[in-house]
GUNUBA-870954 format. One record per residue (C-alpha): residue in one letter; residue number from 1; x, y, z. Coordinates in nm, 4 decimals. Layout:
# residues N
<site res="A" n="NUM" X="X" Y="Y" Z="Z"/>
...
# end
This chain:
# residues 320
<site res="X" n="1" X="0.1936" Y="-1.6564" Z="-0.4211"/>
<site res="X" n="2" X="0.0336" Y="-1.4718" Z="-0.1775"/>
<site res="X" n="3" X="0.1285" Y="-1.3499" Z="0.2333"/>
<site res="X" n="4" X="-0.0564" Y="-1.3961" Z="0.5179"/>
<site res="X" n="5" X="-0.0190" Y="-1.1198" Z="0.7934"/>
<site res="X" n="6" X="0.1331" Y="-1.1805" Z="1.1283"/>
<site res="X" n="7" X="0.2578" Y="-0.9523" Z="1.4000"/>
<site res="X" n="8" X="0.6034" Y="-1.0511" Z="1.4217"/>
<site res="X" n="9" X="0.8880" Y="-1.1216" Z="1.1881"/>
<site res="X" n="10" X="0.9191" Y="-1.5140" Z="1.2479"/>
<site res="X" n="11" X="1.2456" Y="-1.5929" Z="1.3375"/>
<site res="X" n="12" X="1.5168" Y="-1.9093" Z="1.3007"/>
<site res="X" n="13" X="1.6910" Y="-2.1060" Z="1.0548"/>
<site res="X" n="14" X="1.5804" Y="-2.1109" Z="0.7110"/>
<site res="X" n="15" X="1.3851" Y="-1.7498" Z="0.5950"/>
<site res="X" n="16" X="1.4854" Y="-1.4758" Z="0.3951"/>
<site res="X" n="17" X="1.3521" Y="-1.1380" Z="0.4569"/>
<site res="X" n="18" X="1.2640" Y="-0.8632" Z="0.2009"/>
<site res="X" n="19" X="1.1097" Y="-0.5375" Z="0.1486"/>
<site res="X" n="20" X="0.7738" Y="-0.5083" Z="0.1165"/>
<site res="X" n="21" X="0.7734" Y="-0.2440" Z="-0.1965"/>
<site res="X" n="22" X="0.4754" Y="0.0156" Z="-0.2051"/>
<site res="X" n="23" X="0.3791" Y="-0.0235" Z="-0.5113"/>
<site res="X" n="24" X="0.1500" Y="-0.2810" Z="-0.7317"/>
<site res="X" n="25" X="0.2498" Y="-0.6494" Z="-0.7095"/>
<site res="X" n="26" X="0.2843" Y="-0.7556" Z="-1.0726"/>
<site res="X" n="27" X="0.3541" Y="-1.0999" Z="-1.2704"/>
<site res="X" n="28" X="0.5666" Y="-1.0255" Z="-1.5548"/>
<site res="X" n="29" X="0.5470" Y="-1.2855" Z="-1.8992"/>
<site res="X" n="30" X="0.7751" Y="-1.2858" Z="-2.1758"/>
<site res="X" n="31" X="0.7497" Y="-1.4872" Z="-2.4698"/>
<site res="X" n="32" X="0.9195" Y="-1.4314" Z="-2.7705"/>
<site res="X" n="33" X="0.8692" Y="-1.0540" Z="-2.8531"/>
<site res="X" n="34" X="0.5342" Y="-1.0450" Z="-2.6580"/>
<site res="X" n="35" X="0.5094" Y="-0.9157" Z="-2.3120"/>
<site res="X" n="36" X="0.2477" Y="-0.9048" Z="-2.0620"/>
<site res="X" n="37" X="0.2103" Y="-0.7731" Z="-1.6935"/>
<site res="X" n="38" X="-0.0324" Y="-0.9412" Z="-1.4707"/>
<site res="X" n="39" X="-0.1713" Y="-0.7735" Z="-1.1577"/>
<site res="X" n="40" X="-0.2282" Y="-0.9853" Z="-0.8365"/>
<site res="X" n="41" X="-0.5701" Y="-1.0094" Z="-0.8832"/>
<site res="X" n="42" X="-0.4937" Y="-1.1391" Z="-1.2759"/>
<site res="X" n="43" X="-0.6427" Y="-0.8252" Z="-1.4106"/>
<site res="X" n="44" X="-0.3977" Y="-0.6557" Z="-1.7333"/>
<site res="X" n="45" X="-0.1451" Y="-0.4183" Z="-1.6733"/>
<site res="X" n="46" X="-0.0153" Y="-0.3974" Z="-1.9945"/>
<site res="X" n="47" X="-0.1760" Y="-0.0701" Z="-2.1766"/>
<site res="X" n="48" X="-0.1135" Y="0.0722" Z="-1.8313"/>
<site res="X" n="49" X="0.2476" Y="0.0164" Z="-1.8312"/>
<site res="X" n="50" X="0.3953" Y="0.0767" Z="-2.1722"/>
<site res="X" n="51" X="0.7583" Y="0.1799" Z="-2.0836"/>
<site res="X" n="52" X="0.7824" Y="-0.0998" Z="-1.8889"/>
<site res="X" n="53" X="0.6696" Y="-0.3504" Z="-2.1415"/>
<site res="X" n="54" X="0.9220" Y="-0.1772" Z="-2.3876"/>
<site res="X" n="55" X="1.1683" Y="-0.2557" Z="-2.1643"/>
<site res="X" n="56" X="1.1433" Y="-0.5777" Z="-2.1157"/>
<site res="X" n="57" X="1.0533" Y="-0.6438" Z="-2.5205"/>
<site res="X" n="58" X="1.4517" Y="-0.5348" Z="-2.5730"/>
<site res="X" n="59" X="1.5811" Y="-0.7764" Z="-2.2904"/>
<site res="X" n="60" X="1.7959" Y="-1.0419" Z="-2.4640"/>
<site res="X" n="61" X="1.6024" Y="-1.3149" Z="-2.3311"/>
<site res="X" n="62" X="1.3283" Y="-1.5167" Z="-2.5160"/>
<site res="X" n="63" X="1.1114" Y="-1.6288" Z="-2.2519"/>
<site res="X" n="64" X="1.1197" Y="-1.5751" Z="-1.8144"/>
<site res="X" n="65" X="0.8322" Y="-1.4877" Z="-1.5555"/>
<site res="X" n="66" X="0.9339" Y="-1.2484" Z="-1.3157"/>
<site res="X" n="67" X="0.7570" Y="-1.1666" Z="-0.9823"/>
<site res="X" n="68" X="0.7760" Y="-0.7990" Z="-0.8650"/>
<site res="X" n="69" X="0.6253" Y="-0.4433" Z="-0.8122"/>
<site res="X" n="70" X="0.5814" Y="-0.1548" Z="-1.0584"/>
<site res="X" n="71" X="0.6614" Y="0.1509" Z="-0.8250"/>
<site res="X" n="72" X="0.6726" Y="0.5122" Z="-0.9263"/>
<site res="X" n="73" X="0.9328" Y="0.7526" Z="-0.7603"/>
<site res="X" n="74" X="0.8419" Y="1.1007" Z="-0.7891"/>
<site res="X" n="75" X="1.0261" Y="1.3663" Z="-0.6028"/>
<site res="X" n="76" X="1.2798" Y="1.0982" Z="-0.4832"/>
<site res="X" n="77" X="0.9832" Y="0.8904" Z="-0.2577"/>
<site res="X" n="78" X="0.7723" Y="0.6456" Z="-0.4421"/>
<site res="X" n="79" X="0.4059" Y="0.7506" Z="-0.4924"/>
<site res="X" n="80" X="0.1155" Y="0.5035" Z="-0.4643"/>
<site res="X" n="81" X="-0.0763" Y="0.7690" Z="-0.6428"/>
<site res="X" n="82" X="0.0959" Y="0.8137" Z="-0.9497"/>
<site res="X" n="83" X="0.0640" Y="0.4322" Z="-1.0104"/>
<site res="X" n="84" X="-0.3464" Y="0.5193" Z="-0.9449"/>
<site res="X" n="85" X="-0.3264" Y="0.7973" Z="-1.1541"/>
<site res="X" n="86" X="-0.2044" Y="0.5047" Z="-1.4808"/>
<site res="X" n="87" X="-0.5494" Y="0.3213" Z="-1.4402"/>
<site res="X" n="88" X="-0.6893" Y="0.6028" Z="-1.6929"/>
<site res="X" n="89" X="-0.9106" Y="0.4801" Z="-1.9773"/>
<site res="X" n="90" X="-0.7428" Y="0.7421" Z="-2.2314"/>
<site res="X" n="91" X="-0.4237" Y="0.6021" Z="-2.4161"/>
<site res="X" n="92" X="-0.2695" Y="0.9396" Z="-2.4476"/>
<site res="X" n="93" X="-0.2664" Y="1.0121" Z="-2.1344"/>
<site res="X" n="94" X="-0.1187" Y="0.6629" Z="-1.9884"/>
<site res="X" n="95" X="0.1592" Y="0.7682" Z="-2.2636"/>
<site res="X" n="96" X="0.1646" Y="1.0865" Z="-2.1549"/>
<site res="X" n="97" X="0.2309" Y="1.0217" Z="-1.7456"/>
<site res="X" n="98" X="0.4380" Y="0.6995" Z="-1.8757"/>
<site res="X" n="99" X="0.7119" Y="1.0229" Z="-2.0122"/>
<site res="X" n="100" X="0.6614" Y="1.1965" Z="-1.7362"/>
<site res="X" n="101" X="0.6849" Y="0.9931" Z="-1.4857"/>
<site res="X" n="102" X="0.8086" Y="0.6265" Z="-1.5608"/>
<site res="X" n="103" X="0.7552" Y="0.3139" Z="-1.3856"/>
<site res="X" n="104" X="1.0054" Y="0.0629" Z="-1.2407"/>
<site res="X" n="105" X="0.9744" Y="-0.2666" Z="-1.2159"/>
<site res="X" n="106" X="1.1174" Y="-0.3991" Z="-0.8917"/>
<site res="X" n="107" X="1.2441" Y="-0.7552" Z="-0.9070"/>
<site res="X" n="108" X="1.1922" Y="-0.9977" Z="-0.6447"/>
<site res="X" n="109" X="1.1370" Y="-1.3736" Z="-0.7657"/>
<site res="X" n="110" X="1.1522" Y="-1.6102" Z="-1.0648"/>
<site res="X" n="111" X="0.9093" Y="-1.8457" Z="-1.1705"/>
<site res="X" n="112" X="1.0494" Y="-1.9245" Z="-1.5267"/>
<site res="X" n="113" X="1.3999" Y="-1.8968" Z="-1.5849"/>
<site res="X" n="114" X="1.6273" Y="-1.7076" Z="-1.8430"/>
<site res="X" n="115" X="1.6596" Y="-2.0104" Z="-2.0565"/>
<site res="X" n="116" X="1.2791" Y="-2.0818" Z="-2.0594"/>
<site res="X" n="117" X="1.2418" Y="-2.3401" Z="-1.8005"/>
<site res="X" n="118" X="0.9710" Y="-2.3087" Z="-1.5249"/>
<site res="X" n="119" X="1.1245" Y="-2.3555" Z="-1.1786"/>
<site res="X" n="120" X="0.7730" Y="-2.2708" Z="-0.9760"/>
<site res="X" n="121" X="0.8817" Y="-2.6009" Z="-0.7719"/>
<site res="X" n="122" X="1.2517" Y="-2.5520" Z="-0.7207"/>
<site res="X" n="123" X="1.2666" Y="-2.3715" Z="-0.3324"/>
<site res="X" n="124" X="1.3419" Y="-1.9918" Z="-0.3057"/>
<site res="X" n="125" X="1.7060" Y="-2.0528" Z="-0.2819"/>
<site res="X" n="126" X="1.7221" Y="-2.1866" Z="-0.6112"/>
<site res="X" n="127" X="1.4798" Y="-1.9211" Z="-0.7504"/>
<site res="X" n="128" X="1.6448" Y="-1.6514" Z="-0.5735"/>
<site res="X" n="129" X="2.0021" Y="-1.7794" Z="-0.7530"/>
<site res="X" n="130" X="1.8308" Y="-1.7956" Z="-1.1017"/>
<site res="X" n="131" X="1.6836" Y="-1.4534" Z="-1.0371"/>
<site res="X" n="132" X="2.0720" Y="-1.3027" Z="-0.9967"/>
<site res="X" n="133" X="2.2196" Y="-1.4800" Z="-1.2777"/>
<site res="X" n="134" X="1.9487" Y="-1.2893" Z="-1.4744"/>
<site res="X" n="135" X="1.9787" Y="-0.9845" Z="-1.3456"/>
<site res="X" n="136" X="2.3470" Y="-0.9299" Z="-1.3893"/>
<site res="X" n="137" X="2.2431" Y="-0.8628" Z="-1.7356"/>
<site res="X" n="138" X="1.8730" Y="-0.7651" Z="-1.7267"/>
<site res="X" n="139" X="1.9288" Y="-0.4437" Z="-1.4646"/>
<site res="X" n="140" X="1.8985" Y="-0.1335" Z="-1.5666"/>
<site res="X" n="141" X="1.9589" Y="0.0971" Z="-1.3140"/>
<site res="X" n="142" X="1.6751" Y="0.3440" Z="-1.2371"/>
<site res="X" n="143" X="1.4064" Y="0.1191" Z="-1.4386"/>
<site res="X" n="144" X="1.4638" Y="-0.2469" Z="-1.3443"/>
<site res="X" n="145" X="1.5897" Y="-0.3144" Z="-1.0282"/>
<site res="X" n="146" X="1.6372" Y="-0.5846" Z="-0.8209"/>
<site res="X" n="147" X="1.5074" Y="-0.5963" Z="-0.4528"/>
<site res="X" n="148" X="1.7502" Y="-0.6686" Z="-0.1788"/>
<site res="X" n="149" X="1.6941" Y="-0.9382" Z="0.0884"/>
<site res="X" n="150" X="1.8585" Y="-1.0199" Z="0.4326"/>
<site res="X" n="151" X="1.8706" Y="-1.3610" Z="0.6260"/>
<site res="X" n="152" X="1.9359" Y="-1.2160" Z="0.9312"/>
<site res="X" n="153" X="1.6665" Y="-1.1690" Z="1.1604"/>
<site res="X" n="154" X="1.7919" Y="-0.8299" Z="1.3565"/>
<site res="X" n="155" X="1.8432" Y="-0.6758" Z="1.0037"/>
<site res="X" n="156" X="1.5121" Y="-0.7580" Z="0.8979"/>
<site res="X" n="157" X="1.3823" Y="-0.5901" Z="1.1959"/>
<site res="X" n="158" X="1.5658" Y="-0.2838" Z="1.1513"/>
<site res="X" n="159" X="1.3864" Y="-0.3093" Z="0.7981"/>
<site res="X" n="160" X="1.0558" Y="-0.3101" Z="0.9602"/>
<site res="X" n="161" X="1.0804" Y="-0.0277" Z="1.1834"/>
<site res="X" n="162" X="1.2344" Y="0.2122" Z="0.9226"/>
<site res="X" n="163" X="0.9388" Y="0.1403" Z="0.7243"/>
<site res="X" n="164" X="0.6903" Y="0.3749" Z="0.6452"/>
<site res="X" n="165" X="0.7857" Y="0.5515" Z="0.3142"/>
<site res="X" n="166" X="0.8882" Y="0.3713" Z="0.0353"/>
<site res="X" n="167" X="0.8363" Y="0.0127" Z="0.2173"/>
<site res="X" n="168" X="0.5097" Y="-0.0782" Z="0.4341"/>
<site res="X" n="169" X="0.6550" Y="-0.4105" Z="0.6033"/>
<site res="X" n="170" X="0.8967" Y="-0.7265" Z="0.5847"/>
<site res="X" n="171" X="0.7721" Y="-1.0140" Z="0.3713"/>
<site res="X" n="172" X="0.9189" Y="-1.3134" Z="0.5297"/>
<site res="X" n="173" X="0.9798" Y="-1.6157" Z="0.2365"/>
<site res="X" n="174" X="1.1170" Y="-1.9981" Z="0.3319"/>
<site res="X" n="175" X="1.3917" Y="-2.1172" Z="0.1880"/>
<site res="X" n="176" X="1.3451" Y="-2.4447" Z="0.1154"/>
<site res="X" n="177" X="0.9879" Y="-2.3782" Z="0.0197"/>
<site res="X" n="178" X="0.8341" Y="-2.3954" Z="-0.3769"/>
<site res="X" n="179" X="0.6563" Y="-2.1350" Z="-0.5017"/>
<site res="X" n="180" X="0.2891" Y="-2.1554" Z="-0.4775"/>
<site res="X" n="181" X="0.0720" Y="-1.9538" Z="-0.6870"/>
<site res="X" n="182" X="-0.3016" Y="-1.8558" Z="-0.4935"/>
<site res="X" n="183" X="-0.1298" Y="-1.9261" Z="-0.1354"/>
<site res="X" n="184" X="-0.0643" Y="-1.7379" Z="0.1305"/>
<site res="X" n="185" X="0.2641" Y="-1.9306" Z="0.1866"/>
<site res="X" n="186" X="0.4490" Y="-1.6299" Z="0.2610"/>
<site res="X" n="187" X="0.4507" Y="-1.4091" Z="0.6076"/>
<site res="X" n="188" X="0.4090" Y="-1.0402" Z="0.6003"/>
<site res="X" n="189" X="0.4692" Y="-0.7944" Z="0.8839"/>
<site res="X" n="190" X="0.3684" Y="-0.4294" Z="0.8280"/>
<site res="X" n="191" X="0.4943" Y="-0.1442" Z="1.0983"/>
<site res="X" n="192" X="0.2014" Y="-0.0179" Z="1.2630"/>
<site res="X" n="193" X="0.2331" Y="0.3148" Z="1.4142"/>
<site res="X" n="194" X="-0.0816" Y="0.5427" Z="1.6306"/>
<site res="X" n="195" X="-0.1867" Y="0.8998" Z="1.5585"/>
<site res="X" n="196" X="-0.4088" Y="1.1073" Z="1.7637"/>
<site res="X" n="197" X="-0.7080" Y="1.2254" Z="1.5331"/>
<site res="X" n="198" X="-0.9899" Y="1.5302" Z="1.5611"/>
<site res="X" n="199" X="-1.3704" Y="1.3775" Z="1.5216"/>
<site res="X" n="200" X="-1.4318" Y="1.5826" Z="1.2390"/>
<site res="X" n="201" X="-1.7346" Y="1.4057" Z="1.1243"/>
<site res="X" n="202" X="-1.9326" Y="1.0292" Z="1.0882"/>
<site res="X" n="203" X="-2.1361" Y="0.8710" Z="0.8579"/>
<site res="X" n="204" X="-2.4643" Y="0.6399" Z="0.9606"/>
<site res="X" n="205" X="-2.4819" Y="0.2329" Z="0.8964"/>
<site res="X" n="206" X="-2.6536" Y="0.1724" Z="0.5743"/>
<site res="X" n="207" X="-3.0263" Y="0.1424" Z="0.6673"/>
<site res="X" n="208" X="-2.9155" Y="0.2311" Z="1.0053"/>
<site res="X" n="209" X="-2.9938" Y="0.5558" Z="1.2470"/>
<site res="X" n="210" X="-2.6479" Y="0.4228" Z="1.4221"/>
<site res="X" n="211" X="-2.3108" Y="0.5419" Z="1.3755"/>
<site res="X" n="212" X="-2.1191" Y="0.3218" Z="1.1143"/>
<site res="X" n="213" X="-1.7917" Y="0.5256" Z="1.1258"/>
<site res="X" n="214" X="-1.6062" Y="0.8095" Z="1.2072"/>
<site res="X" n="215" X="-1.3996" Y="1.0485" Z="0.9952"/>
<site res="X" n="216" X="-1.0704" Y="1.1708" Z="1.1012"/>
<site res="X" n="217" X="-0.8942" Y="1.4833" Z="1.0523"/>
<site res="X" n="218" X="-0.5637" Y="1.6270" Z="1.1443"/>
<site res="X" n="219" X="-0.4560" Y="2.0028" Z="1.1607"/>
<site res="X" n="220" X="-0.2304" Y="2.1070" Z="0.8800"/>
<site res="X" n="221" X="0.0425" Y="2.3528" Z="0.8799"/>
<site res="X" n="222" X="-0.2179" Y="2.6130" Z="0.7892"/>
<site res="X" n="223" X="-0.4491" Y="2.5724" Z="1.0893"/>
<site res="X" n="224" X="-0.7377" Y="2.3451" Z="0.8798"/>
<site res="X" n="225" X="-0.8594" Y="2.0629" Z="0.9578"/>
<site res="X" n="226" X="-0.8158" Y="1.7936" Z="0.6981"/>
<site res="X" n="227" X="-1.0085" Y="1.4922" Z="0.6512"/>
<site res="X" n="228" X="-0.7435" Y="1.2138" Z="0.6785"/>
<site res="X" n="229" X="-0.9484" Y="0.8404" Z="0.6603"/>
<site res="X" n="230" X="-1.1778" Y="0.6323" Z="0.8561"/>
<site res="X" n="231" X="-1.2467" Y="0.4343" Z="1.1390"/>
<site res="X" n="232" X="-1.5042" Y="0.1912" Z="1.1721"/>
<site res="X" n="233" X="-1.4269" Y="-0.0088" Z="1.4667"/>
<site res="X" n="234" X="-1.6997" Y="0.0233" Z="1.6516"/>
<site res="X" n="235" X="-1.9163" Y="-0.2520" Z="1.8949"/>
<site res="X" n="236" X="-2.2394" Y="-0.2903" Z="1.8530"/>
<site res="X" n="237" X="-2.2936" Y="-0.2275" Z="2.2108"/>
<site res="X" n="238" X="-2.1690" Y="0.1226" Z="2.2223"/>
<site res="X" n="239" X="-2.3315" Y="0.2230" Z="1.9082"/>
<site res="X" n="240" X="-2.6414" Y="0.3999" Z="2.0263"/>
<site res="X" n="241" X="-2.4357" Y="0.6320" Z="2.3629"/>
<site res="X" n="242" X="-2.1885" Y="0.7567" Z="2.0663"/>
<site res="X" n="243" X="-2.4156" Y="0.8010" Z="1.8267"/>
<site res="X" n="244" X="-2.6451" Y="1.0656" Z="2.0943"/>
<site res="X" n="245" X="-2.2696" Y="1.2588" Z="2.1471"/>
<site res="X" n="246" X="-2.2103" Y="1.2703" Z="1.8095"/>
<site res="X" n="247" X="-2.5519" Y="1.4160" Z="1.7392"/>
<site res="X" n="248" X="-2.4773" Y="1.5982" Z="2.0029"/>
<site res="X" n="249" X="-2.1922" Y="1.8178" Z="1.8581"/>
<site res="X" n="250" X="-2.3356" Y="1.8585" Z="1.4952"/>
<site res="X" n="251" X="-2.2077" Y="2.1478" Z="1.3123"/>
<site res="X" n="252" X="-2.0709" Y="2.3034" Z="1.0135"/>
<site res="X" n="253" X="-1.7964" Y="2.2955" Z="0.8454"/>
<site res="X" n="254" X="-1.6525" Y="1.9634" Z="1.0374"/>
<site res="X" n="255" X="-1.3701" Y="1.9553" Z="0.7913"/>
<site res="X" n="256" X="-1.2497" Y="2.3364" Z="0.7437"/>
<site res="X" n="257" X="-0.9438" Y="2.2103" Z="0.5118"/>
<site res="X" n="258" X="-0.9525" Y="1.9006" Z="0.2779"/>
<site res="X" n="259" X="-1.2719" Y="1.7370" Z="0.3041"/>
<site res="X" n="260" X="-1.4456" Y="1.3494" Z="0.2473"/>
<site res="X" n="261" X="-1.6402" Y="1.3460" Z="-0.1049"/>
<site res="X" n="262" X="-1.3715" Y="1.5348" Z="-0.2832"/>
<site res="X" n="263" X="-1.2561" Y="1.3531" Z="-0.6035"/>
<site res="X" n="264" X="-1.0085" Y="1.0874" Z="-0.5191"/>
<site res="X" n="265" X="-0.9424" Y="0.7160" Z="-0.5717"/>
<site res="X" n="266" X="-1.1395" Y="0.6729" Z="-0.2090"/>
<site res="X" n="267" X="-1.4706" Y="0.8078" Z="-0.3405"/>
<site res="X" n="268" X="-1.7614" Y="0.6203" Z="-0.3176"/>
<site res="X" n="269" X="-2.1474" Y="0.6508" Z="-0.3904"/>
<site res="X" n="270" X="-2.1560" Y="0.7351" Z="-0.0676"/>
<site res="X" n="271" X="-1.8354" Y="0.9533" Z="0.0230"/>
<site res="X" n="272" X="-2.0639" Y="1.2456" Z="0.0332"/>
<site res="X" n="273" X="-2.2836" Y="1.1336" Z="0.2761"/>
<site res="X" n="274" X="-2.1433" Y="1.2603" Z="0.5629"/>
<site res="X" n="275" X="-2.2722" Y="1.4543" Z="0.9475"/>
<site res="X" n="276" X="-2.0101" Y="1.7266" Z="1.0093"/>
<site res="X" n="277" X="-1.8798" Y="1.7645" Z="1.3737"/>
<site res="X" n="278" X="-1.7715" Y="2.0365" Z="1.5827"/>
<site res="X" n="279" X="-1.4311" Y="1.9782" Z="1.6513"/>
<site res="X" n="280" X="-1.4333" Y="1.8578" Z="1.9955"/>
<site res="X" n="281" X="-1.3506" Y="1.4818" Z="2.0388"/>
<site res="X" n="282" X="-1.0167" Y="1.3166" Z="1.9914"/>
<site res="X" n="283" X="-0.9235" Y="0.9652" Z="1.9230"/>
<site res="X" n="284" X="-0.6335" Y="0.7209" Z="1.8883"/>
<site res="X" n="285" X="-0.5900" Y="0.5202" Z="1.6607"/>
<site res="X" n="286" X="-0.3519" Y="0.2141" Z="1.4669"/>
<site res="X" n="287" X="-0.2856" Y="0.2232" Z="1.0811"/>
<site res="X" n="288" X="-0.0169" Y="0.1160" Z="0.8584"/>
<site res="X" n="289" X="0.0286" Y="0.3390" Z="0.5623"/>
<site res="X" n="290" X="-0.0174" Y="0.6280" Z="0.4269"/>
<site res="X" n="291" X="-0.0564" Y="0.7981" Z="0.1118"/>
<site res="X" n="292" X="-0.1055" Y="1.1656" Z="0.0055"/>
<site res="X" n="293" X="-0.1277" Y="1.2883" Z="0.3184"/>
<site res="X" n="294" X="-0.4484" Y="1.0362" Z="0.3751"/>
<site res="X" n="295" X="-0.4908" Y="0.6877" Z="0.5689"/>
<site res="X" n="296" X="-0.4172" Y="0.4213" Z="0.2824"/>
<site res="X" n="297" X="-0.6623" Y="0.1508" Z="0.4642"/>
<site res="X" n="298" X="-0.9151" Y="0.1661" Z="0.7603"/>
<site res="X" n="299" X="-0.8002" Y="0.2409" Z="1.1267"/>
<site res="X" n="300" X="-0.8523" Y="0.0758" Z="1.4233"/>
<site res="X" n="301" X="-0.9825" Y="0.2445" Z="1.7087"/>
<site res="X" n="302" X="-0.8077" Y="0.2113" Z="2.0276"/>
<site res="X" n="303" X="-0.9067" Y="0.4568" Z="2.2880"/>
<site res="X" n="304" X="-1.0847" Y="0.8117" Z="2.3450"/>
<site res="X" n="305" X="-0.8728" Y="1.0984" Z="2.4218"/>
<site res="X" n="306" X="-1.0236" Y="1.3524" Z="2.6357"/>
<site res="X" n="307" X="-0.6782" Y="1.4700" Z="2.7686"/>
<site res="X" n="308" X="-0.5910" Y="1.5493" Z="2.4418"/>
<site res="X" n="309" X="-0.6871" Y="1.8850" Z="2.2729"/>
<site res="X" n="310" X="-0.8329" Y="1.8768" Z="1.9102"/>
<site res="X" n="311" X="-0.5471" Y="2.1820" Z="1.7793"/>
<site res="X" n="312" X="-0.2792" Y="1.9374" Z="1.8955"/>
<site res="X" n="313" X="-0.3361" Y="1.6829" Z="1.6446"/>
<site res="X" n="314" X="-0.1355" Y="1.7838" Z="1.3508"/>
<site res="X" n="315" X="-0.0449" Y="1.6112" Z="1.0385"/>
<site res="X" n="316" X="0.3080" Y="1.5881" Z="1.0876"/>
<site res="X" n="317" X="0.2156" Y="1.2899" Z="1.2767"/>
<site res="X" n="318" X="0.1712" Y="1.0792" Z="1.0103"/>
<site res="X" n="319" X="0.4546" Y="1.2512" Z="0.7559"/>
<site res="X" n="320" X="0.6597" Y="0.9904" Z="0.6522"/>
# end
């Protein structure tokens, strides 16, 4: 079951609020002494996960579906990275990392109960109960965990704007409603938060002599300017006027720190295809995570700064 995004946490009788875990939504199947772990798009995360599937194996329980999120905690904050960094096509090293730094599997639903009966169409309240009554045996502190929720609306919203770090948002679940696998029949509310970012380079439309996007940068604590993400919201109509400043202000090194085409789960055929930029324009813009020190998704624009100095934007805006 899937979320659709809205703006605010919905509010009035009848929801239950919960964490929204940074980490990689996972289905997990038990059947006998088999296990498997699903990702959201269906793909296997089995191989990738083997001290998680071991634990789970040694449950007492014969058969159950849980629904919840592998996260990695490394240095006391979870790391969105490390759970990359187990998508590697060499078995020793997935056993390796899986030593070094294990995964937990965070539990927030139940779609077949402890005895093996499927309760998909019971309503979260029900689910939620069977969920408990399992986990009073099945937690293991530090590797399966279950997630906390709140039905109160102003907790939930202190949720949402501590979030940030380990959490990226609310998810926002009915009560009386079934579990519905492919829907979006869930609400999810991320925190967004603005940082003001140095121009330090763009990259043309595809077939294009336009501007398709601009790369952001932010000083870090050793005066360089890292590359930091994207942001491609651009109109059409002022495509050509930004595309003659940016020409304008062409020059090396654009990025004097960390910069785009580097090797890192954001490459692309294309991350190296890049115009560096004198570092002379500043922008604001809205995202909702990050991770490593980088944008997780595309910005959004939102305005030009020319009151703001490029050696102001630092990256402790974005620390979480």
């Amino acid at each position: 079951m899937e979320a659709r995004p809205a703006d605010v946490l919905p509010a009035g009788e009848g929801w239950q609020y919960e964490p929204k875990w940074d980490g990689f939504r996972c289905l997990a199947f038990k059947n006998g002494s088999r296990v498997d772990l699903r990702a959201k798009s269906g793909k296997p995360l089995t191989r990738y996960f083997p001290e998680v599937v071991a634990l789970l194996s040694e449950l007492d329980f014969e058969r159950f579906i849980i629904d919840g999120e592998l996260v990695i905690d490394r240095d006391g904050k979870l790391s969105f990275d490390a759970l990359q960094m187990r998508l590697h096509p060499a078995e020793s090293r997935i056993k390796k990392l899986s030593r070094e730094t294990p995964a937990r599997l965070v539990m927030f639903d139940m779609l077949m109960a402890a005895d093996g009966i499927p309760i998909l169409d019971r309503d979260l309240s029900f689910r939620r109960a069977a969920l408990e009554v399992f986990a009073k045996e099945a937690v293991q502190p530090g590797r399966l965990i279950l997630s906390p929720y709140t039905r109160d609306h102003n907790e939930a919203k202190r949720w949402l704007s501590a979030s940030g770090g380990d959490t990226d948002g609310v998810v926002c679940k009915r009560l009386d409603g079934p579990y519905l696998p492919g829907e979006r029949a869930m609400t999810k509310v991320k925190r967004l938060r603005t940082a003001d970012c140095v121009v330090g380079g763009f990259r043309y439309e595809s077939d294009s002599k336009l501007v398709g996007s601009l790369l952001l940068g932010l000083y870090n604590n050793q005066g360089d300017l890292d590359h930091v993400g994207f942001t491609a919201t651009i109109s059409d109509a002022e495509r050509p006027e930004l595309t003659a400043k940016l020409e304008a202000l062409r020059g090396e090194p654009g990025f004097s720190g960390k910069a785009p085409g580097g090797p890192s789960r954001w490459s692309t055929k294309r991350s190296s295809q890049w115009e560096p930029l004198k570092p002379k324009m500043v922008v604001e813009v809205r995202f909702d995570h990050v991770t490593g020190h980088r944008f997780r998704h595309g910005t959004k624009l939102l305005r030009w700064r020319p009151d703001k100095r490029p050696n102001q934007c630092k990256l402790e805006q974005i620390e979480r």
